[in-house]
C-alpha positions as CSV (number, residue, x, y, z in Angstrom):
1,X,-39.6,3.6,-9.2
2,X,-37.7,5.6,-7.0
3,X,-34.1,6.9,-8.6
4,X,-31.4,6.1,-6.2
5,X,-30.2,9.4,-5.3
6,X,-33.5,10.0,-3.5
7,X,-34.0,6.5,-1.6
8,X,-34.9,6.4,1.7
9,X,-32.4,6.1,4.4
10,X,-33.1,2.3,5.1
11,X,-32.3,1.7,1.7
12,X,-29.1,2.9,1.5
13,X,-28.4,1.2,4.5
14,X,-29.3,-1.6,2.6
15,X,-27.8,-1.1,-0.4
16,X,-24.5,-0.4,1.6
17,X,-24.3,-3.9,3.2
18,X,-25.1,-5.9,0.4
19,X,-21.9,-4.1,-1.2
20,X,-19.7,-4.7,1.9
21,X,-21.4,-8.6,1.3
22,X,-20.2,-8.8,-2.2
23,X,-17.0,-7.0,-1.0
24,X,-16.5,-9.9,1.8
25,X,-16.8,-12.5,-0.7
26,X,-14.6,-11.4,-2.5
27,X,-12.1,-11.1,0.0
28,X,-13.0,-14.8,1.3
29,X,-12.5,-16.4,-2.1
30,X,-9.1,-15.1,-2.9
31,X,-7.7,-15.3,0.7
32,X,-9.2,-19.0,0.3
33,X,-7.1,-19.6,-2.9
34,X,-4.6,-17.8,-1.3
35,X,-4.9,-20.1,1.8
36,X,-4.6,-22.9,-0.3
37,X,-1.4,-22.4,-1.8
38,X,0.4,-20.6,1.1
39,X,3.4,-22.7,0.9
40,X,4.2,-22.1,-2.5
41,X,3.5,-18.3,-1.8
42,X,5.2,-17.9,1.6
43,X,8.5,-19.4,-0.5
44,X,8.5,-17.8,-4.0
45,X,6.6,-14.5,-2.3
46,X,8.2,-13.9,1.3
47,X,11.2,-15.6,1.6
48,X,12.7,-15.3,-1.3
49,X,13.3,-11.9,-0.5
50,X,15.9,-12.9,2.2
51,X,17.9,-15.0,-0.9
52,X,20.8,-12.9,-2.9
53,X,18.9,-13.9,-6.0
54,X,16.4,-11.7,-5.4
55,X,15.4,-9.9,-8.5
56,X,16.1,-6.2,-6.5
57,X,19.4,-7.7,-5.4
58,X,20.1,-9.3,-9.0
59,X,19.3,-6.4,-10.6
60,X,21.4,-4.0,-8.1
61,X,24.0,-5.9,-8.7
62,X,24.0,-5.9,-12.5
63,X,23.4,-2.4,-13.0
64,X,25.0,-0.6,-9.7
65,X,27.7,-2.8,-8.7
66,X,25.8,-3.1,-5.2
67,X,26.2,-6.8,-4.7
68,X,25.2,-8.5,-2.0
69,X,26.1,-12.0,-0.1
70,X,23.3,-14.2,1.5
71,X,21.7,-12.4,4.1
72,X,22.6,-14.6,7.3
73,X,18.7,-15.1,8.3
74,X,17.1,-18.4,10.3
75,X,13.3,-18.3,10.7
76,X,11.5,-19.9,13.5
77,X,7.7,-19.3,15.4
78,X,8.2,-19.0,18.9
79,X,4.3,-19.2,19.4
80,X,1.6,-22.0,19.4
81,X,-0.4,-20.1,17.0
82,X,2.5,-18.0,15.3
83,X,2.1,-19.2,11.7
84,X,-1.3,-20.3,11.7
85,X,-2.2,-16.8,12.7
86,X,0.4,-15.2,9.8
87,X,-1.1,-17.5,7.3
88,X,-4.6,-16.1,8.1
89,X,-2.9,-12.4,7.9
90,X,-1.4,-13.0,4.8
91,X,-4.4,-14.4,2.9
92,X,-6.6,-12.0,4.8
93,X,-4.2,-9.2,3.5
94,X,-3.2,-10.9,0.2
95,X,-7.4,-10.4,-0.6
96,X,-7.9,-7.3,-0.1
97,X,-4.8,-6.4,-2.0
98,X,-5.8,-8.4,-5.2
99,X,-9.6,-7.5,-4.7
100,X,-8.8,-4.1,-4.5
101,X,-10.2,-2.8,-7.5
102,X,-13.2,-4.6,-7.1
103,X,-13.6,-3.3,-3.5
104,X,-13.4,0.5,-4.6
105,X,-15.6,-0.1,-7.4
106,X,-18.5,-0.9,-4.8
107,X,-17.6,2.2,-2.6
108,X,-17.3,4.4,-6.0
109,X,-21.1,2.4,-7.1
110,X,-22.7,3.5,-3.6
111,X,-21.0,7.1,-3.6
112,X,-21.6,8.0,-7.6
113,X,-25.3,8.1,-7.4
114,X,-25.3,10.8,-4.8
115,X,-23.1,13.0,-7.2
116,X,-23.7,15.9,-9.4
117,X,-23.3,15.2,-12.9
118,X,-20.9,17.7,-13.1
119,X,-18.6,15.7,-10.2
120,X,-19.2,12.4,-12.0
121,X,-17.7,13.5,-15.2
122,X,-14.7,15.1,-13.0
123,X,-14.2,12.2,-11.4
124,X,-14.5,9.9,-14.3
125,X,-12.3,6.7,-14.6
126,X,-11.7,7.3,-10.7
127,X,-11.0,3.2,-10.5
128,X,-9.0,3.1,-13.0
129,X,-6.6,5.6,-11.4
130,X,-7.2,4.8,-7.8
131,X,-6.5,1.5,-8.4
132,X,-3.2,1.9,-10.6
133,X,-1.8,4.1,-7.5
134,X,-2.4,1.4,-5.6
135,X,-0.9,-1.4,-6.9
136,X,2.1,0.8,-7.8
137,X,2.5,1.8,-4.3
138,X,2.6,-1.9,-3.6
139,X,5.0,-2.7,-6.5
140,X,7.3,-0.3,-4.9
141,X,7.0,-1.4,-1.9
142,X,7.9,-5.1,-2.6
143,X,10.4,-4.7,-4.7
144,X,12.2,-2.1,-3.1
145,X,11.2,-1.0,0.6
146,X,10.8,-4.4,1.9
147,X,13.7,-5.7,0.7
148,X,15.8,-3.3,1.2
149,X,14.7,-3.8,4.5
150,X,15.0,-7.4,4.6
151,X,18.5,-7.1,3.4
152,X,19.7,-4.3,6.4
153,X,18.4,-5.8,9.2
154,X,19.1,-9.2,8.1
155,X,22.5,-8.5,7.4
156,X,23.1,-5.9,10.4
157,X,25.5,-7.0,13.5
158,X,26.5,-6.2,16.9
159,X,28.6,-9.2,16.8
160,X,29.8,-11.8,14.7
161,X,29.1,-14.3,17.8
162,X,25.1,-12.9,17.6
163,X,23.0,-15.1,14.9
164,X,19.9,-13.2,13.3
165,X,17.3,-15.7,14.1
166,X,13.8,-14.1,12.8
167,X,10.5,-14.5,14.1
168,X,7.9,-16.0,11.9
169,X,5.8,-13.2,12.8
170,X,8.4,-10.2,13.3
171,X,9.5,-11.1,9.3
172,X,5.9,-11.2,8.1
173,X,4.7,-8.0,9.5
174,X,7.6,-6.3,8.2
175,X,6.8,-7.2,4.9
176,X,3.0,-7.1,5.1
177,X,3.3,-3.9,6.5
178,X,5.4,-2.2,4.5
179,X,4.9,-3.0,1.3
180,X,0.3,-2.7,2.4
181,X,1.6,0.8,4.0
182,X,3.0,2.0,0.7
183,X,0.3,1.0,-1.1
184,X,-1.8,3.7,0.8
185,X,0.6,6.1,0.6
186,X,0.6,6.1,-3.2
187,X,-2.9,7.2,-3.3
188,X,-2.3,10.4,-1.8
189,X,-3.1,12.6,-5.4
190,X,-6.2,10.7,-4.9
191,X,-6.9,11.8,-1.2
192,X,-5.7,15.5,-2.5
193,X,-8.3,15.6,-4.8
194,X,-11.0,14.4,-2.7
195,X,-9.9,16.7,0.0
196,X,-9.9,19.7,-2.3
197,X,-13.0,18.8,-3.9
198,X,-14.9,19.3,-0.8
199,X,-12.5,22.5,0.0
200,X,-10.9,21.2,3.4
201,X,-7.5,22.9,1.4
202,X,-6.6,24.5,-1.7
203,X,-3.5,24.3,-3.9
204,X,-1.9,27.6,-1.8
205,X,-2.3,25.3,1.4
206,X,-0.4,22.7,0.1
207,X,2.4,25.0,-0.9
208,X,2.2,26.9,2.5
209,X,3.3,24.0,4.1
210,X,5.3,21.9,2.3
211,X,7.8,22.5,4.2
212,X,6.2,20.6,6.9
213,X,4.9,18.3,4.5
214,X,8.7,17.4,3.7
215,X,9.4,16.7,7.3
216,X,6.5,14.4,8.0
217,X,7.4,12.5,5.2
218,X,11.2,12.3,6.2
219,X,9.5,10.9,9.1
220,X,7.2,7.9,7.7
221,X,9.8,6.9,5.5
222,X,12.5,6.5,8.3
223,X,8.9,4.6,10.4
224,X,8.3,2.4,7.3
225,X,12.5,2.0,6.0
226,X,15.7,0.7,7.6
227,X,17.6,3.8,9.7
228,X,19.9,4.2,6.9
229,X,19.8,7.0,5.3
230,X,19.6,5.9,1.2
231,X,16.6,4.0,2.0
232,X,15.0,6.7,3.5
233,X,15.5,8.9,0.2
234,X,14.5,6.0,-1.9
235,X,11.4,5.8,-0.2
236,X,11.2,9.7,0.3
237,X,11.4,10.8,-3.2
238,X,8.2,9.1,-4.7
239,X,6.0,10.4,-2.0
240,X,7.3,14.4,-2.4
241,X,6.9,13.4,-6.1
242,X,3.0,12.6,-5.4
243,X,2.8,15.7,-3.1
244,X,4.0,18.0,-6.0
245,X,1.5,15.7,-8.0
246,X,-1.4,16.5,-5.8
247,X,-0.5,20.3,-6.0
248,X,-0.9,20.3,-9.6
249,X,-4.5,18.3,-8.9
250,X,-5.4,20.7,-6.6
251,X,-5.0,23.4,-9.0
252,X,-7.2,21.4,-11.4
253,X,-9.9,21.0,-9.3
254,X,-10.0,24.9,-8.5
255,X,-10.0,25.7,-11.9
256,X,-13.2,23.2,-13.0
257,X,-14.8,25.2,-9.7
258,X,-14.3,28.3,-11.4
């Protein structure tokens, strides 16, 4: 019997859709639970967040003294197919996001075999930590990016005469977005170490330009945060945290190549 690391191309074709299968059903179950119940999660999940009872808003209060009144928000759907199509989005989205370990673990099972030994005990518990980043990315972003959000545009202005009356969809994909977006963004010790492994930059590149690391990052958190500036340093300071993070990984890796 052939080992896996020397199968023929067709095979690990093969193998490679049955996991994307498995990865698809997984996806279609929970998104169908999710489906399910989308009225109990679209009002405990989604627009709570718009309430003063929030738990970041309850807890800001308590602890900061930042209190805040109800956010003066109205929701409508000004399309034919505007919440149906959210609904799909958000258990679409909501799948992947709970799946996610799962869905690594078949991209990590079709990688690992092609592996030296060496890189698979490097690289051991790689779920485990991948999916951790992930899910604290998205616990950050949920409870405080997107609200955070929420509460500044909701609350923002240009006249008292000038109701905020929020698109179904517009308030969804903010959400969705931002809170999916920092999920990803979390994982960057992970990418750093993947990236290093296979020598595309080394430790001294990252501190080169961090600099210009700084500023790009200024920039996706005033892309993916309200244009005020404490949410933008909220949001910043994680991710330069995670950069320093994937220095130090960098360095790791060099020295297990040496």
């Amino acid at each position: 019997m052939e080992e896996q690391g020397n199968m023929p191309f067709l095979n690990h074709l093969e193998e490679l859709r049955w996991r994307l299968v498995r990865a698809a059903i997984a996806i279609l179950i929970v998104g169908t639970v999710i489906w399910f119940y989308q009225e109990t999660i679209i009002n405990v999940v989604f627009l709570s967040m718009a309430k003063k009872e929030f738990i970041t808003f309850r807890i800001m209060c308590q602890s900061f003294g930042v209190c805040i009144t109800e956010i003066p928000i109205k929701f409508q759907s000004m399309t034919v197919s505007g919440q149906f199509s959210y609904a799909l989005m958000m258990s679409f989205l909501g799948g992947i996001v709970l799946t996610f370990p799962y869905l690594f673990y078949q991209i990590w099972a079709f990688v690992k075999p092609g592996l030296k030994f060496k890189e698979k005990n490097l690289a051991r518990g790689i779920v485990f930590y991948v999916s951790l980043l992930f899910f604290l990315g998205i616990l950050f972003g949920y409870y405080i990016v997107a609200p955070l959000s929420i509460q500044f545009f909701g609350s923002y202005q240009m006249s008292s005469k000038i109701e905020n009356i929020f698109t179904v969809n517009s308030y969804m994909s903010t959400i969705l977005s931002t809170v999916f977006y920092c999920g990803l963004f979390f994982l960057l010790p992970v990418v750093t170490y993947l990236l290093t492994k296979i020598g595309l930059f080394d430790s001294a590149f990252l501190k080169k330009y961090r600099k210009h690391a700084i500023v790009i990052i200024l920039i996706l958190a005033a892309i993916i945060t309200p244009p005020d500036v404490i949410s933008q340093i909220i949001v910043s300071i994680p991710i330069l945290i995670l950069y320093e993070i994937g220095i130090v990984v960098s360095k790791r890796v060099e020295k297990q190549k040496k």
